[in-house]
One Martini backbone bead per residue (centre of mass of N, CA, C, O) as a GRO file, in nm:
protein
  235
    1UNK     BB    1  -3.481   6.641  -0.527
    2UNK     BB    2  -3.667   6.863  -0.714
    3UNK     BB    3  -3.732   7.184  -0.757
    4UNK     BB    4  -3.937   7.444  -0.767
    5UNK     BB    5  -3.956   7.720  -0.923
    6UNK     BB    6  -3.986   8.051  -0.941
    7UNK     BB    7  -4.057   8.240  -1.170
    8UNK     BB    8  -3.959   8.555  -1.235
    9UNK     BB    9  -4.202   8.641  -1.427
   10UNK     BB   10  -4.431   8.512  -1.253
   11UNK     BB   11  -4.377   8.749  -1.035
   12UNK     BB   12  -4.568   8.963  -1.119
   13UNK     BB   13  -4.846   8.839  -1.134
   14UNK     BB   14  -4.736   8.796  -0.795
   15UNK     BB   15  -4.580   9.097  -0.683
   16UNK     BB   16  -4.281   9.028  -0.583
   17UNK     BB   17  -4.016   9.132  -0.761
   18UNK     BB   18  -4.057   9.272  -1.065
   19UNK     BB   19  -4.273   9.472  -0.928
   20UNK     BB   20  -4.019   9.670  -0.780
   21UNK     BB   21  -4.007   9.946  -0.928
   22UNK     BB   22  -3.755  10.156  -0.852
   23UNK     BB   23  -3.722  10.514  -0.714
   24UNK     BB   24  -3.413  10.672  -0.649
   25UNK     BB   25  -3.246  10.884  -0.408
   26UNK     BB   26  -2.989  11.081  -0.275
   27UNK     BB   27  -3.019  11.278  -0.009
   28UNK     BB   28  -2.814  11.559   0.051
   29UNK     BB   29  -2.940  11.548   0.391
   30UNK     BB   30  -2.865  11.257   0.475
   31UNK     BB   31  -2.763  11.012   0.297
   32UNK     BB   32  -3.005  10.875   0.235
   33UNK     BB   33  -3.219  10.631   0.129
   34UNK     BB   34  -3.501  10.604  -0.121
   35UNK     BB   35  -3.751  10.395  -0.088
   36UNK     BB   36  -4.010  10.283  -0.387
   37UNK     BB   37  -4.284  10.161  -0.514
   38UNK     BB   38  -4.472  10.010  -0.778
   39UNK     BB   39  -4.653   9.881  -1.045
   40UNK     BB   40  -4.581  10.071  -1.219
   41UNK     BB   41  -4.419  10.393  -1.303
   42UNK     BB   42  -4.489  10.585  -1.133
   43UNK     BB   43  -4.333  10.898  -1.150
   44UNK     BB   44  -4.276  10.859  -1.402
   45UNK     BB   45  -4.342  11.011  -1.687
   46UNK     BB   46  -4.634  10.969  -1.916
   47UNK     BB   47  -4.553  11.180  -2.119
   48UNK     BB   48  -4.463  11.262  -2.467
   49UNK     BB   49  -4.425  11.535  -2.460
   50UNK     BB   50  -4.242  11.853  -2.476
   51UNK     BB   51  -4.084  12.035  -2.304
   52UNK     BB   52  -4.105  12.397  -2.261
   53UNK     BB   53  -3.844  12.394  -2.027
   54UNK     BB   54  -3.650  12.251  -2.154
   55UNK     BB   55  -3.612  12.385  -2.429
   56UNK     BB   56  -3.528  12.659  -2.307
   57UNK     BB   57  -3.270  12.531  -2.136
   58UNK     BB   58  -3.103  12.442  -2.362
   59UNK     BB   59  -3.093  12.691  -2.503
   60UNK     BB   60  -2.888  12.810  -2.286
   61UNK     BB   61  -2.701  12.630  -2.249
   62UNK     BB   62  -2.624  12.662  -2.579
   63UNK     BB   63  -2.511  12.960  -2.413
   64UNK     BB   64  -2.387  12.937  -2.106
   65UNK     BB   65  -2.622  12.853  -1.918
   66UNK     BB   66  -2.583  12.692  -1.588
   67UNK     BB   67  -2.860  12.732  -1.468
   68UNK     BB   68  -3.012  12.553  -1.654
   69UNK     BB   69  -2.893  12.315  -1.637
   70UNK     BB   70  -2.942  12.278  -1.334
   71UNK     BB   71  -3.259  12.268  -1.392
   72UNK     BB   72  -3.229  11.996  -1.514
   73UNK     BB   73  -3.089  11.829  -1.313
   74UNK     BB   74  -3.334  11.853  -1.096
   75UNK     BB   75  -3.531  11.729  -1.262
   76UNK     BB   76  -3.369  11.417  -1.343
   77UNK     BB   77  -3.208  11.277  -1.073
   78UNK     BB   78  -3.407  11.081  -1.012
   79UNK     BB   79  -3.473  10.926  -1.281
   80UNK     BB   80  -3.119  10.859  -1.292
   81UNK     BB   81  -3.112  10.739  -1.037
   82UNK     BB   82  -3.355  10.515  -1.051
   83UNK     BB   83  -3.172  10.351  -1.306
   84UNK     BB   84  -2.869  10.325  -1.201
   85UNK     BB   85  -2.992  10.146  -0.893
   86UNK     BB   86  -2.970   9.857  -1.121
   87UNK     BB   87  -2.633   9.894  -1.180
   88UNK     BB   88  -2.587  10.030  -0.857
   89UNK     BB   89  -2.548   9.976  -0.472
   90UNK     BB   90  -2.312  10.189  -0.470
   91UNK     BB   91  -2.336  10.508  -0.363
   92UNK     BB   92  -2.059  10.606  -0.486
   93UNK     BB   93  -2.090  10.500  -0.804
   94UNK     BB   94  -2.370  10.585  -0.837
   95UNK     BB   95  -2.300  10.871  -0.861
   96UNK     BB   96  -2.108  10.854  -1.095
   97UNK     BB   97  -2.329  10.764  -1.289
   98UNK     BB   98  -2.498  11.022  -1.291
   99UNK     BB   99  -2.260  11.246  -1.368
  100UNK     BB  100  -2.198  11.121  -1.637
  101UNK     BB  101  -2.510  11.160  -1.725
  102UNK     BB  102  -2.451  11.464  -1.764
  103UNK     BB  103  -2.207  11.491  -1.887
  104UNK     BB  104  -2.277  11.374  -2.165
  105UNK     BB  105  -2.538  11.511  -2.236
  106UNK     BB  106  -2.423  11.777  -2.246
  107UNK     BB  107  -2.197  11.688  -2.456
  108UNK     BB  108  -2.470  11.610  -2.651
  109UNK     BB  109  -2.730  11.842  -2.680
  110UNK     BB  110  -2.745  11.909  -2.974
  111UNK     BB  111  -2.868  11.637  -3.054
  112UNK     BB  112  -3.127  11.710  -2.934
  113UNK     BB  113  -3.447  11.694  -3.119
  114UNK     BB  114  -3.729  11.685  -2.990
  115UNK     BB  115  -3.940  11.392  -3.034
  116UNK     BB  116  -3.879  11.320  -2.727
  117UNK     BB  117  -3.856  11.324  -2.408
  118UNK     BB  118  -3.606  11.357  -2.213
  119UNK     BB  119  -3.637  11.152  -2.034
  120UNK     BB  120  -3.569  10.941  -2.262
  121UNK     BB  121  -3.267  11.032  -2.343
  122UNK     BB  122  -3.172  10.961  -2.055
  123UNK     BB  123  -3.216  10.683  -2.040
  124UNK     BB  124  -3.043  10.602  -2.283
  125UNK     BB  125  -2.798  10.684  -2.149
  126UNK     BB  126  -2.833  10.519  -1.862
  127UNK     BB  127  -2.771  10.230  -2.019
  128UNK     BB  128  -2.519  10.290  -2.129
  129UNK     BB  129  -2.336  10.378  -1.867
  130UNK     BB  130  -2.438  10.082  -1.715
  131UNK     BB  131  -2.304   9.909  -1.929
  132UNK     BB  132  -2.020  10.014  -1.930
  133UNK     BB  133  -1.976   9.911  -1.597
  134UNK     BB  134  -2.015   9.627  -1.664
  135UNK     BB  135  -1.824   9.585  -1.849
  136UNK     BB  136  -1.532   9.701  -1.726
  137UNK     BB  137  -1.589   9.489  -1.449
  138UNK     BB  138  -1.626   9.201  -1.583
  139UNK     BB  139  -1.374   9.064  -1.515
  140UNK     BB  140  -1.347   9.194  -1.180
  141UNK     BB  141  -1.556   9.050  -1.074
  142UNK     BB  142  -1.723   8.967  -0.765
  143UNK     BB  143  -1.970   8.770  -0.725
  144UNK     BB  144  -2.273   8.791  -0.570
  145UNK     BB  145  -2.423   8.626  -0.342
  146UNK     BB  146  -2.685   8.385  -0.406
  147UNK     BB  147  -2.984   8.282  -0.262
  148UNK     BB  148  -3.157   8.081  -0.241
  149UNK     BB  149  -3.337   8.069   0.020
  150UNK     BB  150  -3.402   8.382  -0.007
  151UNK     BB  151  -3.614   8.281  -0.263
  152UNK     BB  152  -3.820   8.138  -0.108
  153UNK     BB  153  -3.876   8.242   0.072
  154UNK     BB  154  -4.022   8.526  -0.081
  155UNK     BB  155  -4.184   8.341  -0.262
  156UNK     BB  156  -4.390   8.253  -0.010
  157UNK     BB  157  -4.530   8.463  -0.018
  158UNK     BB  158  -4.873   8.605  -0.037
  159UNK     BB  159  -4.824   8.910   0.003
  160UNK     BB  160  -4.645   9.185  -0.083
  161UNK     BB  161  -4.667   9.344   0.207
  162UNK     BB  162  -4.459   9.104   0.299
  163UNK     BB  163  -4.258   9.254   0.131
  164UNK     BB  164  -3.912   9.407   0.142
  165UNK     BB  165  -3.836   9.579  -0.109
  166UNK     BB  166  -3.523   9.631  -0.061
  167UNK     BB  167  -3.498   9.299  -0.007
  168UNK     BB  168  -3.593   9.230  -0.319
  169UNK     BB  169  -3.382   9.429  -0.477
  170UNK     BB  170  -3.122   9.274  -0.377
  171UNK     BB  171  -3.183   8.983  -0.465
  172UNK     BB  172  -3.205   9.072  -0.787
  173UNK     BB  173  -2.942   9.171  -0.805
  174UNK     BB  174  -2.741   8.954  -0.715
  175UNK     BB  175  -2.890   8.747  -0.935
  176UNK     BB  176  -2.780   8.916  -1.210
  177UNK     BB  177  -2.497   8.926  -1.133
  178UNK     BB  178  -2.477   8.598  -1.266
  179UNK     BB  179  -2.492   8.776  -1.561
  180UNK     BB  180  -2.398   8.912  -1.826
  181UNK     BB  181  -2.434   9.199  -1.910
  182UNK     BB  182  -2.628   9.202  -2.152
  183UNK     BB  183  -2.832   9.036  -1.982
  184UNK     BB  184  -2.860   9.227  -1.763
  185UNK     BB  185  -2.981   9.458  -1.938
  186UNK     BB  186  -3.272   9.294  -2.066
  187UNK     BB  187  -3.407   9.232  -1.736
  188UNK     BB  188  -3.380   9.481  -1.656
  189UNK     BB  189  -3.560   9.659  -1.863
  190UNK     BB  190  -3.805   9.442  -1.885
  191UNK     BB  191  -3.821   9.349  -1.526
  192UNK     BB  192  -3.770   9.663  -1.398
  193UNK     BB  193  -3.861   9.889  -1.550
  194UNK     BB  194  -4.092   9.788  -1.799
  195UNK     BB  195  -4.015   9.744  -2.070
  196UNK     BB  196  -4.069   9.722  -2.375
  197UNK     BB  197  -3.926   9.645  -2.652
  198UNK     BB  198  -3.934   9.901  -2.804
  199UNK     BB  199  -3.800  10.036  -2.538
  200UNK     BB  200  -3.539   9.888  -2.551
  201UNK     BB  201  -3.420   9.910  -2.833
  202UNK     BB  202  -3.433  10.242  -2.764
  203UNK     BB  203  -3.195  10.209  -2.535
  204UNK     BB  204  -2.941  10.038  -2.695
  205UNK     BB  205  -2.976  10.005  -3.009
  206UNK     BB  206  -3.176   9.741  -3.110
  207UNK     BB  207  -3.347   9.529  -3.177
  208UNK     BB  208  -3.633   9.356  -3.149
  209UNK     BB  209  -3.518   9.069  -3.231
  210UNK     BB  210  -3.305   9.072  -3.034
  211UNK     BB  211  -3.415   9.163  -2.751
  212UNK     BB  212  -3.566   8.868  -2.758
  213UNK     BB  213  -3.336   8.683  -2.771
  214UNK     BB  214  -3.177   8.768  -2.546
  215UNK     BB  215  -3.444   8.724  -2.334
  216UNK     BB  216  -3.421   8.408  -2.405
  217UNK     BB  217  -3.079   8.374  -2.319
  218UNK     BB  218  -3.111   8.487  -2.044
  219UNK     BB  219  -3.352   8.296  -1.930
  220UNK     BB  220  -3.192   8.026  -1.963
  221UNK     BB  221  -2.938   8.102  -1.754
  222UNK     BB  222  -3.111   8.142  -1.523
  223UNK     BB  223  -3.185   7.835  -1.540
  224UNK     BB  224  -2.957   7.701  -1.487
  225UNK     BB  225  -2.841   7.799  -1.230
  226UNK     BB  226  -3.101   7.628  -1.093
  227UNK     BB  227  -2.980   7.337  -1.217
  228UNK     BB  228  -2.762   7.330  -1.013
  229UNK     BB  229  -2.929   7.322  -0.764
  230UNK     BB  230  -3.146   7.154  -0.774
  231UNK     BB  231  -3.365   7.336  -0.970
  232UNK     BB  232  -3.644   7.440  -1.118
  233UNK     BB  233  -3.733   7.678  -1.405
  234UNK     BB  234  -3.997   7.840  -1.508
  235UNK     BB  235  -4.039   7.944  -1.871
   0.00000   0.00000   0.00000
């Protein structure tokens, strides 16, 4: 008999995994994990405008003052810090790639032209970086195993409360990493970041259009997953 299973993108509107949306940084000083989750965008600022300090420090930047830079990182570090372990929830390489994200950055600061707040610029870079990281082990990944029973098990929860945050993105993690680089890309940022549409275009550089089809090829590929295990997934 088959099983009717939770659509992934329903379990927004039912607060489960889908709207655990973490921002994450690795402690200096204890090197623990923090999680926490929001229903909307959380910390992450949603200024549209852009920082005159951020401006100031540009441009001592390139001006060759590393205090400056230093600066911008302790700004943006939780920011690209919690993009990119959706990317990757191993501490040593989440660090590199944090790393890569801020010396890419560095090394094309000339072209921030300063139309949009720098955290939307480093966003983008942080989906570039994260996405050439999963194209690069694609070939050489060994799967992770992800569990049907624990998808259900969690999705049986009647209230988000008795959800454990680290415990539904870890499964929502493994669930994803069953689907080639380009899929992971488009369901991370449209339904882990909470990306719209034009905010996804414009951090792959996809058109809208693109998208839309990546998203709903992507969503396709996760439903055969289910029809495999002789369960239904309704999208």
């Amino acid at each position: 008999m088959m099983t009717i299973c939770q659509n992934p993108v329903a379990l927004i509107d039912r607060g489960y995994i889908w709207q655990l949306r973490m921002q994450v940084m690795l402690s200096q000083l204890s090197g623990k994990l923090v999680n926490f989750f929001a229903a909307a965008k959380g910390a992450e600022s949603s200024s549209s405008t852009v920082s005159i300090d951020d401006l100031r420090d540009i441009e001592l930047s390139l001006k060759g003052d590393s205090h400056a830079y230093r600066r911008i990182i302790e700004r943006y570090q939780q920011h690209v810090g919690g993009i990119l372990w959706k990317f990757s929830r191993n501490a040593g390489t989440h660090e590199e790639l944090v790393q890569d994200v801020f010396v890419e950055a560095y090394l094309s600061l000339r072209t921030y032209k300063a139309k949009a707040p720098l955290s939307h610029w480093f966003a983008r870079i942080a989906a570039r970086v994260g996405y050439h990281y999963w194209k690069h082990n694609e070939h050489k990944r060994e799967t992770e195993h992800f569990s049907f029973e624990e998808w259900d098990r969690l999705a049986e929860k009647e209230k988000v409360e008795e959800v454990d945050p680290s415990e539904a993105a870890q499964l929502l993690h493994k669930l994803l990493a069953q689907l080639p680089a380009r899929d992971r890309l488009v369901l991370t940022l449209r339904y882990m970041e909470g990306c719209s549409v034009e905010e996804t275009a414009e951090r792959t550089g996809w058109s809208r259009s693109m998208v839309k089809v990546q998203s709903w090829r992507a969503k396709g590929k996760l439903k055969k997953l289910f029809l495999r295990e002789g369960r239904e997934l309704k999208l």
